[in-house]
C-alpha positions in Angstrom: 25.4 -3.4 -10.5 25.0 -3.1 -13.8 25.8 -0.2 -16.2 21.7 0.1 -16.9 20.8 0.1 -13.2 18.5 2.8 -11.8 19.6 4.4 -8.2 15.7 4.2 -6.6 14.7 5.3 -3.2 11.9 3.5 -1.4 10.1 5.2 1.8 8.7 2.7 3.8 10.6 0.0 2.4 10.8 -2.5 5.0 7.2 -2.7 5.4 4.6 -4.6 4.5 4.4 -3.8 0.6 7.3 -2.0 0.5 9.8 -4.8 1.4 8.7 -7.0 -1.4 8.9 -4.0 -3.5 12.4 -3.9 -2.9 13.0 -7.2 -3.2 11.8 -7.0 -6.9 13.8 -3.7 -7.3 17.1 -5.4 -6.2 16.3 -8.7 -8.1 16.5 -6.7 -11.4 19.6 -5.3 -11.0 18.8 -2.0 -9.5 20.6 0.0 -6.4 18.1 0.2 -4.0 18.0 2.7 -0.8 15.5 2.2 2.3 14.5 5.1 4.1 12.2 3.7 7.2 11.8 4.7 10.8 10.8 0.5 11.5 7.8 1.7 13.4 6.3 -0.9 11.4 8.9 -2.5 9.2 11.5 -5.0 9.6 15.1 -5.1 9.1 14.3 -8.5 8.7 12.7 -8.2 5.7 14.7 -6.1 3.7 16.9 -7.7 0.7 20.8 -8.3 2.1 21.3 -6.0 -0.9 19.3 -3.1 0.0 20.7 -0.3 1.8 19.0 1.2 4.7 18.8 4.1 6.6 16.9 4.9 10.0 15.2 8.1 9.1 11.7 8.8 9.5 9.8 10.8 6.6 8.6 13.8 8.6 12.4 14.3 9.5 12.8 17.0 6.7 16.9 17.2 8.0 17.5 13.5 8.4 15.9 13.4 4.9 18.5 16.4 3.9 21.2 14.8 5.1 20.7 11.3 3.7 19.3 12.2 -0.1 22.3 14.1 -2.1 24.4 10.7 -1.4 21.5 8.9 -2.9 20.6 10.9 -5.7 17.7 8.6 -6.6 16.7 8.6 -10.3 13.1 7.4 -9.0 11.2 7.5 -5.7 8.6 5.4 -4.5 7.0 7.0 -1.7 5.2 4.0 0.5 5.5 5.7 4.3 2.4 6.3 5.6 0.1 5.5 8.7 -2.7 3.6 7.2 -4.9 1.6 9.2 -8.0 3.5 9.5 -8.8 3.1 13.4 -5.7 4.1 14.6 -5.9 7.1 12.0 -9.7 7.8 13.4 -7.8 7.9 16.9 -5.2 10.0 16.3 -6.3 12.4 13.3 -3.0 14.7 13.8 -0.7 12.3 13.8 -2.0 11.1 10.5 -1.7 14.5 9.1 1.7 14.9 10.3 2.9 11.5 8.5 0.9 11.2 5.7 0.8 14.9 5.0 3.8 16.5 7.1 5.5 13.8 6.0 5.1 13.7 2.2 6.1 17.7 2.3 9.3 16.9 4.2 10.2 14.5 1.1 9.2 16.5 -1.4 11.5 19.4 0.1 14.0 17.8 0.4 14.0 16.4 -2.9 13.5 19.6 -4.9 17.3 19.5 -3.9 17.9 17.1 -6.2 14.8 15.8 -8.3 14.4 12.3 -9.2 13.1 11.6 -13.0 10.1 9.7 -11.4 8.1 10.0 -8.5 5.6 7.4 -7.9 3.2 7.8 -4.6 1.3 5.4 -2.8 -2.4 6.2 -2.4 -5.6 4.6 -1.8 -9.0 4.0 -2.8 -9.9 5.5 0.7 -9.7 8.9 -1.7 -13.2 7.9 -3.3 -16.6 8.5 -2.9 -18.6 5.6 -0.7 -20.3 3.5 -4.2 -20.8 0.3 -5.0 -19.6 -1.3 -8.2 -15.9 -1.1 -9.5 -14.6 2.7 -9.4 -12.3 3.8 -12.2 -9.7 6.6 -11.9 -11.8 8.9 -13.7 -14.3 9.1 -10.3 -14.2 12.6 -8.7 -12.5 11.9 -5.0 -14.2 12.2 -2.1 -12.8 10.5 0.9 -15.0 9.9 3.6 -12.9 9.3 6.5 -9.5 11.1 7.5 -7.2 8.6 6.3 -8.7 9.2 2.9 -8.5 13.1 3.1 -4.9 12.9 3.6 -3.7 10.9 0.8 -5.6 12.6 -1.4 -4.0 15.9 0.0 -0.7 13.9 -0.3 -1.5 13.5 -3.9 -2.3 17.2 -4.6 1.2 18.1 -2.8 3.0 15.3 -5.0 1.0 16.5 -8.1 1.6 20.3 -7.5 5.5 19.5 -6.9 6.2 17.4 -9.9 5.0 20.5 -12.6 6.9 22.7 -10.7 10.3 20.3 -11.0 9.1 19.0 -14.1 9.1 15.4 -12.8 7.1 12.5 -13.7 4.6 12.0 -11.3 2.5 8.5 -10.9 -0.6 7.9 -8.6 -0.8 4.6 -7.3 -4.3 4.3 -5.5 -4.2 0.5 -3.6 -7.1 -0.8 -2.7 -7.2 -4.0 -0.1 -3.5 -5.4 0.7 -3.2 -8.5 1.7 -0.7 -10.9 2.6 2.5 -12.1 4.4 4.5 -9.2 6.7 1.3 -7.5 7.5 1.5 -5.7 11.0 -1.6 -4.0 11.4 -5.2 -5.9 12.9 -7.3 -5.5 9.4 -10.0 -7.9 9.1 -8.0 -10.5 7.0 -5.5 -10.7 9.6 -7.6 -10.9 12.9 -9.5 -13.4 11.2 -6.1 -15.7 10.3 -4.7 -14.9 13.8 -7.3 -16.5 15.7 -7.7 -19.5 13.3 -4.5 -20.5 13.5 -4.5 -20.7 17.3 -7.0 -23.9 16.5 -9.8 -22.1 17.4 -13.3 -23.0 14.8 -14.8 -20.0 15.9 -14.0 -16.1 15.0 -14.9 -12.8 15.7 -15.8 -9.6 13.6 -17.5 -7.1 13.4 -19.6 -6.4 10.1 -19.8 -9.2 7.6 -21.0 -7.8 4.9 -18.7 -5.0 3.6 -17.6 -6.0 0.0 -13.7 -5.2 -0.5 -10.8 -5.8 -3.4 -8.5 -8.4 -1.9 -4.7 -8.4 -3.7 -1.8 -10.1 -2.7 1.3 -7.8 -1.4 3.5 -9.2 -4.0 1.1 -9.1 -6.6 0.6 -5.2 -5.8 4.5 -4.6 -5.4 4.7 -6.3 -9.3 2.1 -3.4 -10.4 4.1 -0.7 -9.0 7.8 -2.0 -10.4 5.7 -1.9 -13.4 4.5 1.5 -12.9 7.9 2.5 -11.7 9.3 1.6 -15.3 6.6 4.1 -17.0 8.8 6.9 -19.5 7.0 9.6 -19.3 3.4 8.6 -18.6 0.4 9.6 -20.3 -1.8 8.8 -17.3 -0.7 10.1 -13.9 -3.3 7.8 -11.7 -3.4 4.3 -11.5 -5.5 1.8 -9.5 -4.1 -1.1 -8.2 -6.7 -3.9 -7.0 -7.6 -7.1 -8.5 -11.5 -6.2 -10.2 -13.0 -8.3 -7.2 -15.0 -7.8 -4.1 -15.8 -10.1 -1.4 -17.6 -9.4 1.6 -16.1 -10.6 4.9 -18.7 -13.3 5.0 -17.0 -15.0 2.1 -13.7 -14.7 3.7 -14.8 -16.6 6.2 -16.5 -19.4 3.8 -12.7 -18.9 1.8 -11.3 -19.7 5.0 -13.4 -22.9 5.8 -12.3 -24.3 2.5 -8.9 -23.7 2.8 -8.9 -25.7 6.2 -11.4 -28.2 5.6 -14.0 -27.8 8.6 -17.0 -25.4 9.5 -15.8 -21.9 11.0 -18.2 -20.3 13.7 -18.9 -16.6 13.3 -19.8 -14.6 16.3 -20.1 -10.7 15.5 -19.1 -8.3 18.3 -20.0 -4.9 18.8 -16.7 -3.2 19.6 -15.7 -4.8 16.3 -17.9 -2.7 14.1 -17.4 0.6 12.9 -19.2 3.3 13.1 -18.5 4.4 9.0 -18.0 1.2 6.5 -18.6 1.5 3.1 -20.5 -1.2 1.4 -18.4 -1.6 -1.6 -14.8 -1.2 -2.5 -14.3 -2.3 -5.6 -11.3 -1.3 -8.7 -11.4 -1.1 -12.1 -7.8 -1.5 -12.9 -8.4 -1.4 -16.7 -5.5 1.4 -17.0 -3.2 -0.6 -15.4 -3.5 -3.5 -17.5 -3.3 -1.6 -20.4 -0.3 0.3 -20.0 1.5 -2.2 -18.1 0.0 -5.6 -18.5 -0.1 -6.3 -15.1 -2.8 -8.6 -13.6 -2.8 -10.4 -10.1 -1.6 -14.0 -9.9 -2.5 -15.2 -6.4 -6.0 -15.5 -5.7 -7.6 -15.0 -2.3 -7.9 -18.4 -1.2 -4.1 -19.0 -2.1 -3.2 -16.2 0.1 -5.6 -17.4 3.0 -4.3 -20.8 2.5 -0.3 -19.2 2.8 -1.2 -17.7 5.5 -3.5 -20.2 7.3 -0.8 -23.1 7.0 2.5 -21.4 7.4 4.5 -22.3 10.6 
């Protein structure tokens, strides 16, 4: 480890984004510390180099007992429960992770504040509009997973004035990608192609969403985890493109060469989708130069292929 070498503490890092994170972290030369309950994550996928421990983010003194060793100089706060029907199922229990959860951090760092705090949103926080939405749009989540995250942010926001630490928003829009472990369209739709089947089911087919790669959005938030003293607090992270799930489909059917059958079914639809969701990631590219580098198709094709 290096002289130069930041101590940084990822929650949620053997996810799905967060394990690639980490393996970016690591690959730089910094000390990296995984906090993760593997509900979701793998051991598997965390860098040999990465240290983790078994805690789970609403355990405020697991959390207690674990950070004064770290003494992270920067956090990344990744844990969440995310996919929107199980969240729509079990409202409390998203509150208690995504909310309870981020409070139990955030006490038990006051211990010991970290110089930067970066936390994991969404674009679930906005308004339902079409077009690409920019950070300066007023929030207004319409569905509970939206209403915690942007009470997460207020918590992480409120926190870092009062312990004068640098705070950074990261509001993701569509993650897509390898070491995803929860049914979202993109994944339902590979899983039954790759049984051999030429047919699929969904539900609606005409919501428009941002597709980025998972390593693509762990590059933007190294990059935002490297900001000194930022000017802007909130950043979105999605690729400037929408696609309905229609054209995932047609993405799909190019990838593999052959005509895909679409049959739409009922329990599949929900009862709230948005049309639209959409970034403008301007501010990101400005302040970090970060842009995506794998396009949807090469993801579908990654994931369509791989044995």
């Amino acid at each position: 480890m290096s002289s130069t070498s930041r101590r940084i503490l990822v929650t949620g890092g053997a996810g799905f984004v967060g394990s690639h994170l980490v393996e970016l972290f690591v690959e730089a030369g910094d000390h990296v510390v995984v906090v993760d309950n593997l509900s979701r994550g793998r051991r598997a996928w965390l860098h040999a180099r990465a240290e983790l421990h078994e805690v789970d983010v609403r355990d405020g003194a697991g959390l207690r007992r674990v950070l004064p060793e770290i003494g992270p100089d920067v956090v990344v706060h990744l844990a969440a429960m995310h996919f929107i029907p199980a969240v729509d199922d079990a409202p409390g229990l998203a509150r208690d992770i995504n909310v309870g959860g981020t409070r139990a951090l955030l006490e038990a760092l006051t211990l010991q504040p970290p110089r930067l705090l970066v936390f994991a949103s969404t674009a679930a926080v906005y308004p339902d509009r079409g077009g690409p939405i920019g950070e300066r749009c007023p929030p207004d989540p319409i569905d509970v997973y939206g209403e915690t995250k942007l009470e997460g942010e207020r918590l992480v926001t409120w926190w870092a004035k009062e312990f004068n630490v640098s705070p950074i928003i990261a509001r993701m829009f569509n993650v897509i990608g390898k070491r995803e472990t929860n049914p979202h369209v993109i994944p339902e739709i590979v899983s039954q192609l790759r049984t051999g089947s030429r047919s699929v089911r969904v539900g609606n087919l005409t919501p428009r969403r941002d597709y980025t790669d998972a390593r693509d959005v762990a590059e933007a938030i190294r990059r935002l985890a490297a900001v000194d003293s930022p000017s802007h607090a909130t950043f979105n992270v999605g690729s400037g493109h929408s696609v309905s799930v229609a054209e995932v489909v047609q993405a799909c059917e190019d990838v593999l060469g052959y005509p895909i059958e679409v049959e739409v079914e009922r329990r599949r639809l929900r009862k709230q989708d948005r049309a639209e969701l959409c970034a403008d990631a301007t501010l990101l590219h400005e302040r970090t130069g970060w842009q995506p580098t794998w396009s949807l198709k090469e993801t579908l094709a990654e994931l369509l292929v791989e044995r």
